[in-house]
C-alpha positions in Angstrom: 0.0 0.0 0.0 1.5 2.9 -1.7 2.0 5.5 1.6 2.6 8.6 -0.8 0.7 11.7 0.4 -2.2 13.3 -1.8 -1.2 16.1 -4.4 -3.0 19.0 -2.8 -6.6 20.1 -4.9 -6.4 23.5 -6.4 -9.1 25.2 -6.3 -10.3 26.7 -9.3 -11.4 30.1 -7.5 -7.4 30.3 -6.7 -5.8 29.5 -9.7 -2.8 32.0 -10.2 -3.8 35.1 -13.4 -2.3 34.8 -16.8 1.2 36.5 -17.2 0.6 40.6 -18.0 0.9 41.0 -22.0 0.5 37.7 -22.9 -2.2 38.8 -25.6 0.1 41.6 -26.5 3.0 39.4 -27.3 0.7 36.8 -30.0 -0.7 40.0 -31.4 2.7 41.2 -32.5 3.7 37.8 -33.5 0.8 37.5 -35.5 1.6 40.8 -36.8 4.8 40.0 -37.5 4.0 37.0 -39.7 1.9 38.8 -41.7 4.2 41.5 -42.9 6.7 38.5 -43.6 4.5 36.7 -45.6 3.0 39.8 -47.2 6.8 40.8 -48.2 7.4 37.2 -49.0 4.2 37.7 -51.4 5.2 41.0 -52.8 9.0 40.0 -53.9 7.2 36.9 -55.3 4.9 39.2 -57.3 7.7 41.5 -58.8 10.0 38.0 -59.9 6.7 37.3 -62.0 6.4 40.4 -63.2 10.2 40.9 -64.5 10.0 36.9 -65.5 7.3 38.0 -68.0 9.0 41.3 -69.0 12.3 39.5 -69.4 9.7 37.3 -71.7 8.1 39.6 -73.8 11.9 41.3 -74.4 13.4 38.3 -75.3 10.8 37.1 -77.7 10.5 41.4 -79.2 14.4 40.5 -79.7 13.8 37.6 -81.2 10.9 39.1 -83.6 13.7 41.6 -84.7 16.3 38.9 -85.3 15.5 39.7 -89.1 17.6 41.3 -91.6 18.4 45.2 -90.6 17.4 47.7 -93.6 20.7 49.9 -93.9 22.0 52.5 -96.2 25.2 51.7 -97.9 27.9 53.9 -99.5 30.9 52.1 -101.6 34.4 52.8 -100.6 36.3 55.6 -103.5 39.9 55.3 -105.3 40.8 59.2 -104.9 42.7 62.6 -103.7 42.6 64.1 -100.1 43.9 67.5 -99.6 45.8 68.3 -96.4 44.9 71.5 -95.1 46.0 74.1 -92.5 42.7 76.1 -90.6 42.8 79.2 -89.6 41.1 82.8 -89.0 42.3 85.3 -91.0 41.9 89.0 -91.4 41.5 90.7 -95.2 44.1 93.5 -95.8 44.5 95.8 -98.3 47.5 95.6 -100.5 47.6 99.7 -100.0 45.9 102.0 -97.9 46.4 106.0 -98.6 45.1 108.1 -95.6 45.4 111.5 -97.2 46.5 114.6 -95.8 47.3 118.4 -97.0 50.7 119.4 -97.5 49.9 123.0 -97.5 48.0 125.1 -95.8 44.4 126.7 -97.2 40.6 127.1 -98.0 39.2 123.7 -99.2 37.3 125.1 -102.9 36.1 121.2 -104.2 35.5 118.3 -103.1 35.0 115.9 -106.3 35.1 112.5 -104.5 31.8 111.0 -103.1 31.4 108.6 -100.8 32.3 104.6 -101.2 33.0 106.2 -104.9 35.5 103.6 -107.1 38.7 106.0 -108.0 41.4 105.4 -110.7 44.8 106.6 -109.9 45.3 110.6 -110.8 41.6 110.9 -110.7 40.7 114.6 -108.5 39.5 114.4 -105.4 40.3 117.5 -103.4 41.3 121.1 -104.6 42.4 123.4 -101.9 42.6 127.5 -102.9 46.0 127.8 -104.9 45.9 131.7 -105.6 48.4 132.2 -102.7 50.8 129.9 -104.0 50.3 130.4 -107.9 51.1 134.1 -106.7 54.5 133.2 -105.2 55.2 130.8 -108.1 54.7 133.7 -110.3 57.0 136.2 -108.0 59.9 133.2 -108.4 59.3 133.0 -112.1 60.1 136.5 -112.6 63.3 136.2 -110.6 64.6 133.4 -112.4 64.1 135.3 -115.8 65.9 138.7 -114.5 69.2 136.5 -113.0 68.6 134.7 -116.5 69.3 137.8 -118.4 72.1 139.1 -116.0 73.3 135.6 -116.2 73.7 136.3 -120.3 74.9 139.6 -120.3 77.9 138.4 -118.1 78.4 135.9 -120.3 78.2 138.4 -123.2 80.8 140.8 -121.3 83.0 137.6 -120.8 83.0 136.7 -124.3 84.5 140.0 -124.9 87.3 140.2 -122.6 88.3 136.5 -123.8 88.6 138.4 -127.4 90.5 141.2 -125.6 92.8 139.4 -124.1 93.8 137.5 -127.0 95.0 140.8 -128.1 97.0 141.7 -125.3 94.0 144.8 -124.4 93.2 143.9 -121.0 95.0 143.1 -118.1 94.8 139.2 -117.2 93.0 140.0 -114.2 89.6 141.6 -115.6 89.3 138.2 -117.5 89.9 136.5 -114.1 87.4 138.4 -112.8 84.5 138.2 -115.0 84.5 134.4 -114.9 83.7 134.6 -111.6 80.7 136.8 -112.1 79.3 134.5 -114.7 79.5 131.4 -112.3 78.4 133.8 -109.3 74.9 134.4 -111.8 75.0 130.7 -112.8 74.5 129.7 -109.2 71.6 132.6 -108.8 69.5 131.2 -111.8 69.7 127.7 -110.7 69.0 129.2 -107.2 65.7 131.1 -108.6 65.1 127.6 -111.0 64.7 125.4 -107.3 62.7 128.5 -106.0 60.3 128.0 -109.0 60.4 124.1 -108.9 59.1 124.7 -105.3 56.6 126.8 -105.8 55.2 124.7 -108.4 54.9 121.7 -106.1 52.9 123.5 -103.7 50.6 124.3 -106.5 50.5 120.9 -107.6 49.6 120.3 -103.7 46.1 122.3 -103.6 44.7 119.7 -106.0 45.1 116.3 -104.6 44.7 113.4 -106.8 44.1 109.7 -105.8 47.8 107.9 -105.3 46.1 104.2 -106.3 43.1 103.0 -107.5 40.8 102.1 -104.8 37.7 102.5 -103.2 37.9 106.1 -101.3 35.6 106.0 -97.3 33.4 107.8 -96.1 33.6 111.9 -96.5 35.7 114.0 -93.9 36.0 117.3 -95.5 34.1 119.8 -96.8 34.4 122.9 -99.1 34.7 126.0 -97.1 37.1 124.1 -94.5 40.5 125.4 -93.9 43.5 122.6 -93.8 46.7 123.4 -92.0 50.3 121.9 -93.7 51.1 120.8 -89.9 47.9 119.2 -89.4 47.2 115.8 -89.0 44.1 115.8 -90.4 42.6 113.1 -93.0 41.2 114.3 -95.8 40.1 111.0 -96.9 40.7 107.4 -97.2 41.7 105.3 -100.1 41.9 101.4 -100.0 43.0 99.0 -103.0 40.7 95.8 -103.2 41.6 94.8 -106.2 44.0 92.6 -105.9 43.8 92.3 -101.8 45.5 89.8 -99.2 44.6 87.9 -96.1 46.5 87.7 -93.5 46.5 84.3 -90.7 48.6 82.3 -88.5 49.9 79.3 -88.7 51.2 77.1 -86.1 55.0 77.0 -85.8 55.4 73.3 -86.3 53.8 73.8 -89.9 56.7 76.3 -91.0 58.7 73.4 -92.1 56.0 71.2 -94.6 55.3 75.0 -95.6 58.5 75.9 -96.6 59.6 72.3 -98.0 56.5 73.2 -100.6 57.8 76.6 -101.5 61.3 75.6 -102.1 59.9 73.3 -104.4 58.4 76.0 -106.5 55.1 75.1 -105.4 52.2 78.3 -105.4 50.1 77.3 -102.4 46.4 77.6 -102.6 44.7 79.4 -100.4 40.6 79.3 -99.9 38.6 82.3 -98.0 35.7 81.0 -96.4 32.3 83.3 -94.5 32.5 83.6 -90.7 29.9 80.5 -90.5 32.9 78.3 -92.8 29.9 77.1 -94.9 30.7 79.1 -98.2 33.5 79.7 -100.4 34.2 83.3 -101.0 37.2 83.8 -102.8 40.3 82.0 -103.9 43.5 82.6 -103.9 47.7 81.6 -103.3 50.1 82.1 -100.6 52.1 85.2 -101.4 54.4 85.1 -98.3 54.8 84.4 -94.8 56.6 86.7 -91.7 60.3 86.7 -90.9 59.9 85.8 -87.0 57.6 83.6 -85.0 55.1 85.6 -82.3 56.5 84.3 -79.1 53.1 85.2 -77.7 51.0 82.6 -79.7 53.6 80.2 -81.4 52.4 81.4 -84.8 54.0 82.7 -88.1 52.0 85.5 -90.2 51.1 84.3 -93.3 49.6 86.6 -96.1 47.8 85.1 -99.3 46.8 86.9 -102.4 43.2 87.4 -104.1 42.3 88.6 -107.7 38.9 90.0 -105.7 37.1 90.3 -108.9 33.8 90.6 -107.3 34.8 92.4 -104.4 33.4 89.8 -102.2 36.5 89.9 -99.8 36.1 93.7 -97.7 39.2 95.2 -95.9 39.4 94.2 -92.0 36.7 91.6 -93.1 37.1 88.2 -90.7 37.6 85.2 -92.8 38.0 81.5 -92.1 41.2 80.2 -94.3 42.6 76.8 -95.9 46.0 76.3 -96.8 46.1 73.5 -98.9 49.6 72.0 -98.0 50.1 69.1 -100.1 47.6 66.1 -101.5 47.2 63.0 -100.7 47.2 60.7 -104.2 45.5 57.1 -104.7 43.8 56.7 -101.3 40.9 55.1 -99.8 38.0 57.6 -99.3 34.9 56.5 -97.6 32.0 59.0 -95.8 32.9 60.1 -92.2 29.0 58.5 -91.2 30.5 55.4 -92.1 33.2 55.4 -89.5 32.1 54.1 -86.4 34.0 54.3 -83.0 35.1 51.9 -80.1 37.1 53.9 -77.6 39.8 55.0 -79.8 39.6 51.9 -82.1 37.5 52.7 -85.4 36.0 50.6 -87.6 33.5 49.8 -90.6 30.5 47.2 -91.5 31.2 45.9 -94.6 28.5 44.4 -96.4 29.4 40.9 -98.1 26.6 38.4 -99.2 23.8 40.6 -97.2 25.6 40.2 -93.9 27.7 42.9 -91.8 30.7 42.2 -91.1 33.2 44.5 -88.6 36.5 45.7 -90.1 38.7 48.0 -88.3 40.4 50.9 -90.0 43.4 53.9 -89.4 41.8 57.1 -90.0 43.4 59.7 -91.6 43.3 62.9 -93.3 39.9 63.9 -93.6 37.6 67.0 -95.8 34.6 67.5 -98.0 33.1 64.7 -95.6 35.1 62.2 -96.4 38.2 60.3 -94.4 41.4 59.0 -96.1 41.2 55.2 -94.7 43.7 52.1 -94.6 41.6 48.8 -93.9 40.0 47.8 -96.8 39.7 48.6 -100.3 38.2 50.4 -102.8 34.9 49.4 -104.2 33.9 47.9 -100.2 30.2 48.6 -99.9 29.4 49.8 -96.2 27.1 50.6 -94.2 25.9 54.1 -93.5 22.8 54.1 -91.5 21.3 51.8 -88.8 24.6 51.4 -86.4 22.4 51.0 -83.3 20.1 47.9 -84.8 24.0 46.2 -86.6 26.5 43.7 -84.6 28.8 41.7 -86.2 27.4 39.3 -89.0 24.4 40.6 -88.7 22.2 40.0 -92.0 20.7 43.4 -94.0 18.9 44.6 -96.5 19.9 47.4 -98.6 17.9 50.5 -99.2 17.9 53.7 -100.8 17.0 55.6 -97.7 17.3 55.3 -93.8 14.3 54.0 -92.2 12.6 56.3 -89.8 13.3 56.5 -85.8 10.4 55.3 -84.2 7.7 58.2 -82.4 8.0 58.5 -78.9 4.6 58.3 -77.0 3.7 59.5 -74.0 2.0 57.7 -71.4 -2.1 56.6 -72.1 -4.8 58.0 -69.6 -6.2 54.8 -67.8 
């Protein structure tokens, strides 16, 4: 018989209360688990969702796996000019800024204008009655020391004849010649006096020293114009033929020179401040005798018939100095050329399919680019680069096809 005492009874009315927060603690567990499993269900959701985008991508990609319509351009056989850029300045050949050279009352002004002059044409008279007065006064001297000049010559004459018979003293001879060279020196004295006076007349009507175009008008008739002055009556420029002067970097002196020495006349081409159009054409006519420390350039001056007076003095040009060409190369378009970092390369078309070909660049105008890398008669491709890998197939087409609208986003 099993002497064990009896677990004591609990009473029910006594039983000890639940722990404090218990329903707390499974409410934030519950909570918990839901906002793991809704997360859980959320990641889920977007794998679907870029599953099925990855999808639809892969099948548009493989949709487009067709042949890419491109346009082509065929590799040339031809010349490449290489050129030397740079801004230049038009400058007349000669520029006369006229002045007076005496002094007086401005009577005429014959010039207008802008006006075209030819050299010796009129332009300004100034009032010459002064001078023409003085001119007159030296005349007369001249002709009275003329005549005293003859009659001592006359007298000398005599005493030469005198003397050859023993009638005069040798003395009186001796004398007279002096007098005659004494008057000599008076009349040539009295002939500069004269010369003078006739170059200041000459000086109240000023006539153009070149052909040019003469500026705007700075005198007028009824103005007085000093000898002294510095003053500019007006302004003549020659722009027919004219120059235009640029720069050209130092290390280019050498190819320029090598051309020169050669006997080569360097073309020159004058281009509009936007370097779209051609305005005139021309050769190098010289260069400067020192580098400008300053900028590392040489001064280099180029000559132009300026038929059409297209090129205008101080006018801002672009330049080209065509240096030497480039014979027998390869030319294809610049669009062709295509770009890896600093490799460069082509699609060349063979049996409808793209294949990639890397090229040297080199000298490039007009558009097109001197190329080593293939040859001429290559058909490439010149349009649709973003749709073309390597081998991909094409068709050819006349024109590019057209970039795709962008949309905006639809109203639900």
């Amino acid at each position: 018989m099993d002497n064990k005492p009896a677990a004591p009874s609990i009473d029910p009315q006594h039983q000890l209360p639940p722990a404090p927060g218990g329903k707390k603690s499974l409410w934030r567990g519950l909570l918990i688990w839901g906002l793991t499993l809704g997360t859980l269900a959320l990641i889920l959701i977007l794998i679907l969702r870029h599953h099925e985008a990855a999808s639809s991508a892969t099948a548009g990609r493989r949709a487009a796996t067709g042949p890419v319509s491109v346009v082509v351009a065929t590799a040339q056989k031809g010349n490449i000019g290489v050129y030397l850029n740079a801004i230049g300045t038009v400058t007349p050949v000669y520029t006369a800024s006229i002045t007076s050279e005496v002094m007086g009352l401005v009577t005429q002004v014959h010039y207008t204008e802008g006006q075209l002059v030819r050299k010796g044409e009129p332009l300004i008279d100034i009032d010459p009655r002064p001078y023409e007065a003085q001119l007159l006064q030296a005349q007369g001297a001249l002709e009275r020391d003329q005549n005293i000049l003859a009659q001592a010559q006359m007298d000398l004459k005599r005493y030469q004849d005198a003397w050859s018979k023993n009638a005069i003293p040798k003395q009186t001879l001796d004398d007279q010649e002096k007098i005659v060279l004494q008057d000599e020196g008076t009349v040539k004295n009295d002939q500069g006096t004269v010369k003078y006076y006739e170059v200041e007349v000459a000086w109240c009507h000023i006539t153009s020293p070149i052909t040019g175009r003469v500026g705007l008008r700075l005198i007028d008739p009824g103005n007085v114009v000093q000898s002294t002055g510095s003053t500019i009556l007006a302004v003549i420029t020659q722009l027919q033929p004219i120059t235009v002067v640029f720069p050209i970097a130092e290390d280019s002196i050498a190819e320029v020179q090598a051309q020169i020495r050669h006997g080569k006349k360097l073309n020159v081409d004058a281009f509009d401040r936007s370097d779209n159009k051609k305005i005139a054409s021309g050769k190098l006519l010289t260069f400067d005798n020192q580098i400008d420390t300053t900028t590392g350039t040489v001064k280099m001056r180029a000559q132009f018939d300026n038929k059409d007076n297209a090129l205008f003095p101080n006018q801002f040009v672009n330049t080209r100095l065509l240096v030497r060409t480039e014979d027998g190369v390869t030319l294809i378009p610049n669009s062709a050329i295509q770009h890896n970092g600093e490799t460069a390369f082509v699609y060349v078309i063979q049996n409808d399919t793209a294949v990639i070909h890397n090229v040297q660049t080199g000298v490039s105008d007009g558009g097109n680019t001197a190329v080593t890398g293939i040859n001429p008669g290559d058909v490439l491709a010149n349009s649709s680069f973003d749709k073309l890998q390597n081998n991909s197939k094409v068709v050819i087409v006349k024109q590019a096809p057209a970039a795709p609208a962008t949309t905006g986003a639809q109203a639900p």
